[in-house]
N, C-alpha and C positions, 0 to 999 in steps of 0.2 A: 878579842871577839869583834869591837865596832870596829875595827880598822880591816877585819878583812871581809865582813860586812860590805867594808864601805867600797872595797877594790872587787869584791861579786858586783854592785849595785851599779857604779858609776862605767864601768861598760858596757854594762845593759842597759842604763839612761842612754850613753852616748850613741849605739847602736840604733835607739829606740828611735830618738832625735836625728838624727843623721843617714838614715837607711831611708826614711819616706824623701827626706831633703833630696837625698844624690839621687831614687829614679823615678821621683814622683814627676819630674818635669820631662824626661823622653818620654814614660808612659801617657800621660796628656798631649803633648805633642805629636803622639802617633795615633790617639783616640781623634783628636780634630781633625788630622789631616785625612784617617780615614772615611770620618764623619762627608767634610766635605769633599773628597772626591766621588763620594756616593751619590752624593744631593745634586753633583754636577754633573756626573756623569762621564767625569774626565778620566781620559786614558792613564794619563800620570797621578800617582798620590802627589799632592803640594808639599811642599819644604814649612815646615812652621814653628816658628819657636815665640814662646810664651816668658814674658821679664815679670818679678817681682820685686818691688825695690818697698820696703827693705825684703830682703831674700825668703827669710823666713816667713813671712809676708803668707807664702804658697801653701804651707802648711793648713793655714785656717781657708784656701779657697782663693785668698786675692791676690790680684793679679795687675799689674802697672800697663799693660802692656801685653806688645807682639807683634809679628807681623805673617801672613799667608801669603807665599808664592808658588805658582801655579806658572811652568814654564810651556812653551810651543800647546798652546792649550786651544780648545774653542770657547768662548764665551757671547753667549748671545748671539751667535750666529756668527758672530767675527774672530777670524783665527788671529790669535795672538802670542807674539813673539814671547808676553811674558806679562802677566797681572799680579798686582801686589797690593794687599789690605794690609794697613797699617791699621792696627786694635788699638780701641780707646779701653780706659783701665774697664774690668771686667769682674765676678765673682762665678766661682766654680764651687760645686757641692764636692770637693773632692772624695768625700769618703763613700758618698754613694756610686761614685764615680769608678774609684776603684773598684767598689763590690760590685756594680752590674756587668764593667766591661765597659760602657760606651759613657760619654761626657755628659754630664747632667750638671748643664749651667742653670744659675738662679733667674737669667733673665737673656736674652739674644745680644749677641754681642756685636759690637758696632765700629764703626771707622774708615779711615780716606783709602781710597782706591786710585790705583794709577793701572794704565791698559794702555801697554808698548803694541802698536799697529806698526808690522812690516808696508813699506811702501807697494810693494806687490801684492800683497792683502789691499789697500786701499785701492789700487789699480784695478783688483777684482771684482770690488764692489761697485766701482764708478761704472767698467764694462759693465755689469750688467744693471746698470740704472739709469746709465746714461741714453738720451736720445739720438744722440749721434755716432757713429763707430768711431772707437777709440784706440789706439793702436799704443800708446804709451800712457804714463803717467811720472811726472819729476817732483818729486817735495820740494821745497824750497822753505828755509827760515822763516820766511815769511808768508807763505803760500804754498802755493800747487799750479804746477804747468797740466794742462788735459792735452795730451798731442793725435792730432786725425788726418785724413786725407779728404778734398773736395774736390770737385769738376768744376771745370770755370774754364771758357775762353776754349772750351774741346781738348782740354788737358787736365791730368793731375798734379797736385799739388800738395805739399803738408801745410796745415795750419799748426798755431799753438794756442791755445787759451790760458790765459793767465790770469785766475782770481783768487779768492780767500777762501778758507775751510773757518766754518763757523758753527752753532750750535742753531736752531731755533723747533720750538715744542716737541723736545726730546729726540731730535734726528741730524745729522751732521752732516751737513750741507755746502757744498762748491757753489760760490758764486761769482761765475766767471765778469771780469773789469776790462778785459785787452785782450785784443785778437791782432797776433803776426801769421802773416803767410810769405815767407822767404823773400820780404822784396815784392813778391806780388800784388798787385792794390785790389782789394777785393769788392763788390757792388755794396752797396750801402744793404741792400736787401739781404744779399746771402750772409753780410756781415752780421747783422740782425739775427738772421736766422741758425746762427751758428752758435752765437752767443746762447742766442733762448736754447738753443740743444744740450749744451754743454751746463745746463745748471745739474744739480746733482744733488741728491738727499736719503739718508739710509734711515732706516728709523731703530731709535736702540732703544726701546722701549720692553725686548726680549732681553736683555742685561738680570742678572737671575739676584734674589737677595734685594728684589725694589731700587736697586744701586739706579741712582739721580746722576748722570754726568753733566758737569757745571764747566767745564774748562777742556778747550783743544787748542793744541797748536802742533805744527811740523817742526819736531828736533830730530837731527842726527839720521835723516835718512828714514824716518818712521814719525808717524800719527799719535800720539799720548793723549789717549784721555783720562779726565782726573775729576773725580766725582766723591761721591758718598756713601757710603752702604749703610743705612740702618739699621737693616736685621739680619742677623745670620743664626737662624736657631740652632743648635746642635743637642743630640740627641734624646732622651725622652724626657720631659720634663715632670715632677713629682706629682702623682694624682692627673697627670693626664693621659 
């Protein structure tokens, strides 16, 4: 009798154990990402997946880990090739979670962000920020070329402006260092004056989730910024 007792028992422990284990982690993974495609507003649901180490870990809520990405997306007004939060470890109410439907974390969940800017996005932005008309825009490893035309001498002419993308009080800024014009020598005045045109500054202070961007640099043909996200609430939290 205890023996088959025990061969009823022990697949229904296993089942018991093992059945929240295998979809408890798609089913959360498709509550956040629904979560925050809602909060943002974005056309695409994000790709998200959620680690717990040790695995079992999930069960009770916690969670090591993750990351959100969000491809050809807008965020804060800048269209982007692709953003990605990397999640600092986290806890989930899982079982209310389950029962309402929607994610009911113990507390907002936090972590690094990176925002892949196509160069033609940045070209967009400069056009329309910049004080002089801008007809291209080159990333470089180290910088950014701003390319225009000027009158000079009862002709035209291309310039280039060549300075650095930098950060200062939350807005990401061109500050042109070098002005070539093909061999042409330009007046000391309109050189001046091209310079001061060509500075540039956007402000990302619409970056949604309070996210602080602390670092830019031109890689690969595109704009990365890499910053912080402190709060990303998702869905209702208990008694509020």
């Amino acid at each position: 009798m205890r023996s088959v007792l025990v061969a009823v028992l022990v697949p229904v422990l296993v089942v018991f154990l093992i059945g929240p284990y295998t979809f408890m982690p798609s089913l959360l993974e498709y509550a956040v990402a629904r979560d925050v495609q809602a909060r943002l507003g974005a056309e695409r649901q994000p790709d998200v997946s959620l680690k717990s180490d040790p695995a079992l870990e999930m069960l009770a809520g916690a969670f090591s880990g993750g990351h959100i990405v969000l491809k050809k997306t807008e965020i804060g007004g800048v269209r982007a090739e692709r953003a990605r939060i990397d999640l600092d470890p986290f806890d989930i109410n899982v079982w209310d979670s389950m029962w309402s439907g929607h994610v009911v974390d113990r507390e907002p969940l936090s972590g690094e962000i990176r925002v892949e800017v196509p160069e033609e996005e940045v070209s967009r932005l400069v056009k329309v920020g910049s004080d002089m008309p801008v007809s291209d825009v080159e990333l470089k490893e180290d910088g950014m070329v701003v390319k225009s035309e000027v009158s000079a001498f009862g002709a035209q002419f291309p310039v280039s402006v060549d300075g650095d993308l930098g950060l200062s009080d939350g807005s990401l800024v061109f500050e042109p260092q070098s002005l070539e014009a093909a061999g042409i020598p330009v007046p000391q005045e309109l050189s001046d004056k091209l310079l001061a045109g060509a500075k540039f500054d956007y402000s990302l202070d619409r970056l949604p989730y309070e996210t602080r961007i602390t670092g830019v640099r031109a890689e690969g043909g595109q704009v990365v910024l890499t910053g912080r996200v402190p709060s990303i609430p998702l869905g209702v939290y208990p008694g509020g």
